[in-house]
N, CA, C and O of each residue as an XYZ file, in Angstrom:
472
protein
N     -29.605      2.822     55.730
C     -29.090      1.821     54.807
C     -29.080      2.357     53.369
O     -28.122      2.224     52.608
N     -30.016      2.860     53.121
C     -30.350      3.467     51.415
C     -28.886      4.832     51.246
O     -28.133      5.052     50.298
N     -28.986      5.476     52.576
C     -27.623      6.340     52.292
C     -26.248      6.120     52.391
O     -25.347      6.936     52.195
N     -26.140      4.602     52.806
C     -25.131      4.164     52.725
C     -24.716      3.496     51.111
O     -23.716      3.634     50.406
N     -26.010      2.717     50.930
C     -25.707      2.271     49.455
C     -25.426      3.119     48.436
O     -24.671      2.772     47.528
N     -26.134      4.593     48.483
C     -25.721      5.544     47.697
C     -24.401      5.907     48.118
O     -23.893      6.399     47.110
N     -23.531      5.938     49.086
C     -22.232      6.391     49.220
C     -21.534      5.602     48.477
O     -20.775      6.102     47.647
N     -21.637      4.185     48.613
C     -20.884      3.374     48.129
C     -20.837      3.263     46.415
O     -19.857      3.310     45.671
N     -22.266      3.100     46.099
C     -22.671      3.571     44.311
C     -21.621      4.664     43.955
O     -20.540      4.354     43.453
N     -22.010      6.108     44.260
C     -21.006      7.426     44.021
C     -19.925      7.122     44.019
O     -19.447      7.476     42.941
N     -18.820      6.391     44.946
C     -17.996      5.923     45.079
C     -17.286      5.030     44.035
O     -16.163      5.137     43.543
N     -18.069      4.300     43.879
C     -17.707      3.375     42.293
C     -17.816      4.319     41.391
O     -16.791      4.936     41.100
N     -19.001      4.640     40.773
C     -19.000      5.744     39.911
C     -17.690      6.703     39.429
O     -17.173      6.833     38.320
N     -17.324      7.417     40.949
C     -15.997      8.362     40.935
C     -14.811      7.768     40.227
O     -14.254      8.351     39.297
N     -14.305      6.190     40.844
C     -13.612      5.490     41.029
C     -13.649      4.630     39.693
O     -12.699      3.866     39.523
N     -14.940      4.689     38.443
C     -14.179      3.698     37.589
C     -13.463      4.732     36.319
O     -13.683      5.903     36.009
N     -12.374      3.529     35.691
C     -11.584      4.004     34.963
C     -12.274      4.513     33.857
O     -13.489      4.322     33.801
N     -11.546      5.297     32.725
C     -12.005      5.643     31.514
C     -11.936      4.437     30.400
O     -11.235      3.435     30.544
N     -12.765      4.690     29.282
C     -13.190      3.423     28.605
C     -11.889      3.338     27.924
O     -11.035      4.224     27.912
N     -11.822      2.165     27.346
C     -10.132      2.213     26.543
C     -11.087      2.158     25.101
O     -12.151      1.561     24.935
N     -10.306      3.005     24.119
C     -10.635      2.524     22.527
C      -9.414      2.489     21.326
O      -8.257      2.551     21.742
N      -9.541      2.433     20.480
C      -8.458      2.455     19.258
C      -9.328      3.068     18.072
O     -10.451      2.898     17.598
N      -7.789      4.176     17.759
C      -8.108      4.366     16.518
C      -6.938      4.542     16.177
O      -6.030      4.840     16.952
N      -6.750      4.246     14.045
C      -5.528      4.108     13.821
C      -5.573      5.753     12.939
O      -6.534      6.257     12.358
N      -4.672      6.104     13.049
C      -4.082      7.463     11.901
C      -3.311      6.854     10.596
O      -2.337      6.152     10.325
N      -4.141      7.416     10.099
C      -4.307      6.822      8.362
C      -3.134      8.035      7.625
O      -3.736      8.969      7.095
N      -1.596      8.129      7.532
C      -1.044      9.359      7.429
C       0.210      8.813      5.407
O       0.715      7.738      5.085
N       0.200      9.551      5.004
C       0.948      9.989      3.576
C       1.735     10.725      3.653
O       1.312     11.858      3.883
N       3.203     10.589      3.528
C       4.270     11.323      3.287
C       3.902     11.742      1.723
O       4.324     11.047      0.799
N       3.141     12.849      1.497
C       3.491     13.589     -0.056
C       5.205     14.576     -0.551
O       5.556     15.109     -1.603
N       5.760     14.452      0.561
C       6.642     15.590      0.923
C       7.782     14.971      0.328
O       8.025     13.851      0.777
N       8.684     15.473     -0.722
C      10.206     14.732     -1.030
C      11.219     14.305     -0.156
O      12.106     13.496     -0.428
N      10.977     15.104      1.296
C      11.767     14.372      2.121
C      11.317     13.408      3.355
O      10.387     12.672      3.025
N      11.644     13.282      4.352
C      11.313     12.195      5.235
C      10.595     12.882      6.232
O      10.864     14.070      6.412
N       9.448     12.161      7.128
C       8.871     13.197      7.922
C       8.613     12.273      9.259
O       8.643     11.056      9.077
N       8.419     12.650     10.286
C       8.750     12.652     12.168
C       7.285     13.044     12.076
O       6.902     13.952     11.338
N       6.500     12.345     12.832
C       4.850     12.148     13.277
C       4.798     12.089     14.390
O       4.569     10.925     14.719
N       4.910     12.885     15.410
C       4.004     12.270     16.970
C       2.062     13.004     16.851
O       1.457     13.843     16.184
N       1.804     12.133     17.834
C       0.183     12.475     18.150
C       0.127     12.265     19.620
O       0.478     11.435     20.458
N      -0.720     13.859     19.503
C      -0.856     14.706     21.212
C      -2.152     14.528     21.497
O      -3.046     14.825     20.704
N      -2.365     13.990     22.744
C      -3.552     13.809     23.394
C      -4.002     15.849     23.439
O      -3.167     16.733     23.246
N      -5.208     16.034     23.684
C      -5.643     17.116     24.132
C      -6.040     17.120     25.253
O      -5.932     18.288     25.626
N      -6.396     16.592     25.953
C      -7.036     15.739     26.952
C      -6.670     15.462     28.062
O      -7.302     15.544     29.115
N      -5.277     15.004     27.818
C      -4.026     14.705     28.933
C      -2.794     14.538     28.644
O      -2.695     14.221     27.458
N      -1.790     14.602     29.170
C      -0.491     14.473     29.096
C       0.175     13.107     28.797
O       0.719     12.298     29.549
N      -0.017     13.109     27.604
C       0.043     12.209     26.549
C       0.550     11.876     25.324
O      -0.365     11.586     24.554
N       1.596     11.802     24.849
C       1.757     11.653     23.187
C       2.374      9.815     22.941
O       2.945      9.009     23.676
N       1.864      9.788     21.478
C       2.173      8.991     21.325
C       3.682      8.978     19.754
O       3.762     10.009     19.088
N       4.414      8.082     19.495
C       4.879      7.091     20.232
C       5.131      7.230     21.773
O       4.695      6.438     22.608
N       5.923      8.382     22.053
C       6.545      8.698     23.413
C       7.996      8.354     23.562
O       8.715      7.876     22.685
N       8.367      8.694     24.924
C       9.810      8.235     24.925
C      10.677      8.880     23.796
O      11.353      8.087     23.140
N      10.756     10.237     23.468
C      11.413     10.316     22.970
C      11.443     10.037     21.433
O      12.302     10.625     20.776
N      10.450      9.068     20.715
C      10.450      8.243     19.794
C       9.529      9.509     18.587
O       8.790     10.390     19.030
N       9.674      9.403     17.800
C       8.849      9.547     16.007
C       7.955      8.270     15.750
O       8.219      7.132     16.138
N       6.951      8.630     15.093
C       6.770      7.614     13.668
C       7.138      8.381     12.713
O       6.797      9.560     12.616
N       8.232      7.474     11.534
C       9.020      8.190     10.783
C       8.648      7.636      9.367
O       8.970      6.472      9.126
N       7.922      8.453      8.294
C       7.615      7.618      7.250
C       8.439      8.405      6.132
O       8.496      9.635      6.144
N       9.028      7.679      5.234
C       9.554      8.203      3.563
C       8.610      8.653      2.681
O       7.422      8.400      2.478
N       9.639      9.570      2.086
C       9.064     10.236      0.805
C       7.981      9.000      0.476
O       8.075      7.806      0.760
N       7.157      9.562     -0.069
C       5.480      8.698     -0.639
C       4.924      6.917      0.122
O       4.241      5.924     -0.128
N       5.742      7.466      1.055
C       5.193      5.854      2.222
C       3.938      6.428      3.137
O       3.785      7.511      3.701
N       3.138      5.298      3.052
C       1.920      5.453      3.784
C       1.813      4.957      4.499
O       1.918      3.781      4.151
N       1.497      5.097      6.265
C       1.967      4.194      7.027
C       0.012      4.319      7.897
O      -0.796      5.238      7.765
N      -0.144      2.968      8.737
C      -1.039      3.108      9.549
C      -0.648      2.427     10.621
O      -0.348      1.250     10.824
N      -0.724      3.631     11.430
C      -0.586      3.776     13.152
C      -1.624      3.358     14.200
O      -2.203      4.343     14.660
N      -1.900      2.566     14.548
C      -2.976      2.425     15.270
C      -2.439      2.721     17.061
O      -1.347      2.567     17.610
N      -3.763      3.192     17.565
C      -3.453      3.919     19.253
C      -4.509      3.222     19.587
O      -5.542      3.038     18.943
N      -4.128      2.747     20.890
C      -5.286      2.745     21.947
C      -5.091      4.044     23.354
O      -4.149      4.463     24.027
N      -6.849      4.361     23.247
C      -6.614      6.076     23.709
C      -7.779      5.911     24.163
O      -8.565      5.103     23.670
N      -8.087      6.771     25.318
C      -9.518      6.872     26.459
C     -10.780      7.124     25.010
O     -10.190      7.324     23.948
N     -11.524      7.126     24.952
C     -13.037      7.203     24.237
C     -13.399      8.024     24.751
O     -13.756      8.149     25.922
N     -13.335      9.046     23.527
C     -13.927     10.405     23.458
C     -12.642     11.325     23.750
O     -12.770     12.535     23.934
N     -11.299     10.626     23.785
C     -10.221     11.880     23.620
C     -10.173     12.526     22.502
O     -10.422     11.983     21.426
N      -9.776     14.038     22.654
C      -9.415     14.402     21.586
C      -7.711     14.202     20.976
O      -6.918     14.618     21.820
N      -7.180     13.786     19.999
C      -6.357     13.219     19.595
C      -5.714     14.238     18.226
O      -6.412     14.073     17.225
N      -4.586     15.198     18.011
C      -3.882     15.729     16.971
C      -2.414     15.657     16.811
O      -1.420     15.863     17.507
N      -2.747     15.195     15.340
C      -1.090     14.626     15.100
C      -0.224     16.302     14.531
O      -0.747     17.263     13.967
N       1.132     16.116     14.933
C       2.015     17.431     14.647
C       3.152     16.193     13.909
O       3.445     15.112     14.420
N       3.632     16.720     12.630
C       4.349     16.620     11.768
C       5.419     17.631     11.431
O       5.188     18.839     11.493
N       6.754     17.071     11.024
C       7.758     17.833     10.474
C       8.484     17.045      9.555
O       8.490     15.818      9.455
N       9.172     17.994      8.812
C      10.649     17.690      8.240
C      11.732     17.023      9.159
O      12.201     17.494     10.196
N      12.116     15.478      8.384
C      13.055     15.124      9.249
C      14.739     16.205      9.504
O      15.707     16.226      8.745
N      14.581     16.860     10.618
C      15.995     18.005     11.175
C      15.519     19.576     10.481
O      16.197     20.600     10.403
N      13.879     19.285      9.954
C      13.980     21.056      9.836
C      12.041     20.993     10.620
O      10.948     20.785     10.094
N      12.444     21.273     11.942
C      11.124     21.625     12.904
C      10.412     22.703     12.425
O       9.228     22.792     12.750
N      11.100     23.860     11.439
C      10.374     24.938     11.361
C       9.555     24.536     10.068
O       9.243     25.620      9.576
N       9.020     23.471      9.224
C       8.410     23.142      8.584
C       7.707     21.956      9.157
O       8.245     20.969      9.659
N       6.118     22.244      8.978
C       5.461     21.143      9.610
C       4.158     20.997      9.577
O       3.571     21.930      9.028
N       3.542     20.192      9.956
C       1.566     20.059      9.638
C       1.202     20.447     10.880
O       1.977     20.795     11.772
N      -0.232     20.373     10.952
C      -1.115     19.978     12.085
C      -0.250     21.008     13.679
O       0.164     22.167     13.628
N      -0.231     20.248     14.671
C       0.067     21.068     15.706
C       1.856     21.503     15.828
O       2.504     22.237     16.574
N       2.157     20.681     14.758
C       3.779     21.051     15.106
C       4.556     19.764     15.735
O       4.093     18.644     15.952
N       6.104     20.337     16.002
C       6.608     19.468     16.984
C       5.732     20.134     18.485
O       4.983     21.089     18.692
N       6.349     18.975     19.349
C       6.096     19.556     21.040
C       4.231     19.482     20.987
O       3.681     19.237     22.061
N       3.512     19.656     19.980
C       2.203     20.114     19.969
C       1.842     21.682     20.571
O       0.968     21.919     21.405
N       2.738     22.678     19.933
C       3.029     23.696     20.267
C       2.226     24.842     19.297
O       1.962     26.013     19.566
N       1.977     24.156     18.222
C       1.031     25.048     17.593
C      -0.240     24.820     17.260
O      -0.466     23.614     17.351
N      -1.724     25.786     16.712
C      -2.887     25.106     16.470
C      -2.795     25.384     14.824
O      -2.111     25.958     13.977
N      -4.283     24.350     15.034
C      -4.250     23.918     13.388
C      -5.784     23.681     13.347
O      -6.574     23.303     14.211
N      -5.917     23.997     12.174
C      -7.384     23.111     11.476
C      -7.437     21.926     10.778
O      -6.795     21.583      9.785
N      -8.328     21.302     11.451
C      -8.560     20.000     10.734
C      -7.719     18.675     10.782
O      -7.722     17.657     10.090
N      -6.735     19.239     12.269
C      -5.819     18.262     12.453
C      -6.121     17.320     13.576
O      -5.374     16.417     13.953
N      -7.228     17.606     14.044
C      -7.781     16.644     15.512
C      -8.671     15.627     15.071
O      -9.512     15.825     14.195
N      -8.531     14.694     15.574
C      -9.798     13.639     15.771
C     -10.227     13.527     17.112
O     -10.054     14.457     17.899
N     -10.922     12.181     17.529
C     -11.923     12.005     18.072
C     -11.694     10.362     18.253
O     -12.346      9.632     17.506
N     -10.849      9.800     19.157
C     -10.521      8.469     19.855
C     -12.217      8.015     19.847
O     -12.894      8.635     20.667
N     -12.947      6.997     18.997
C     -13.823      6.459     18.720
C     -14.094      5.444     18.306
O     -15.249      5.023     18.237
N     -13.068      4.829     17.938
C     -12.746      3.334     17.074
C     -12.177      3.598     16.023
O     -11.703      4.720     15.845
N     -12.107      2.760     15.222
C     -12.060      2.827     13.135
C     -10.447      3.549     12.985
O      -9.336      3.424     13.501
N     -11.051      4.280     12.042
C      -9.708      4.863     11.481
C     -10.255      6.219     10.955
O     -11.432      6.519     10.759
N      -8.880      7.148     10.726
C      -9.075      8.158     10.327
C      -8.706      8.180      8.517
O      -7.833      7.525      7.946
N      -9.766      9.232      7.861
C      -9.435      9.263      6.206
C      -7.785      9.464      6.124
O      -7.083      9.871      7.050
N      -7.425      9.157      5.057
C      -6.216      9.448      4.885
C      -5.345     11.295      5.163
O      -5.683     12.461      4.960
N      -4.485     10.788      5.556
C      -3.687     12.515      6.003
C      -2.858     12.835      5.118
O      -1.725     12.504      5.466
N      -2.882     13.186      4.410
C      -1.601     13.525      3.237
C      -0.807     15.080      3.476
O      -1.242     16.206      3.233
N       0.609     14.626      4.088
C       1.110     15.403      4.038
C       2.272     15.775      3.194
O       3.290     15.117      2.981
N       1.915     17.038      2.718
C       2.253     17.716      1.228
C       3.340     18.913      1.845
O       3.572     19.232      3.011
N       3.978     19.501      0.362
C       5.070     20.165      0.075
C       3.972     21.420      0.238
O       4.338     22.585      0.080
């Protein structure tokens, strides 16, 4: 009986989902022109908006994005020039390149502000 209850325990264990949390990206267009934001899970096959989609903010607009994302993902936003990809922050388009200081940590709250500059 006791090794059955442990099968069944392990079993749940295996079987429950990951925790859900939110955090929002706190991001600043410093840049004179317009800029295209996605954010790449590290974690899993994941970006957000998705579908195809940007968050698209103007010259000196500050926008806050909020995600709900597993707890304890790692989470980095890639930025560009709206129609010039070869200028860009953090991981890039696609999340194709690395970066410093461009990841967080799906934990709640929010992230300090991101100012992205010329």
């Amino acid at each position: 009986m006791a090794l059955k209850r442990f099968v069944i325990l392990t079993s749940l264990l295996v079987a429950a989902p990951a925790m859900a949390a939110d955090v929002t990206f706190v991001m600043r267009n410093d840049h004179p022109n317009a800029v295209e934001v996605e954010l790449y899970s590290q974690d899993r096959d994941y970006v957000w908006p998705g579908n195809n989609q940007v968050f698209y903010l103007n010259d000196g607009e500050t926008k806050q994005i909020p995600l709900s994302c597993e707890e304890g993902e790692k989470i980095c936003y890639g930025a560009w020039i709206e129609g010039d990809k070869q200028t860009y922050w953090g991981v890039g388009p696609e999340n194709a390149e690395t970066c410093e200081d461009c990841c967080y940590t799906c934990e709640g709250g929010q992230t300090e502000q991101i100012n992205l500059k010329e």
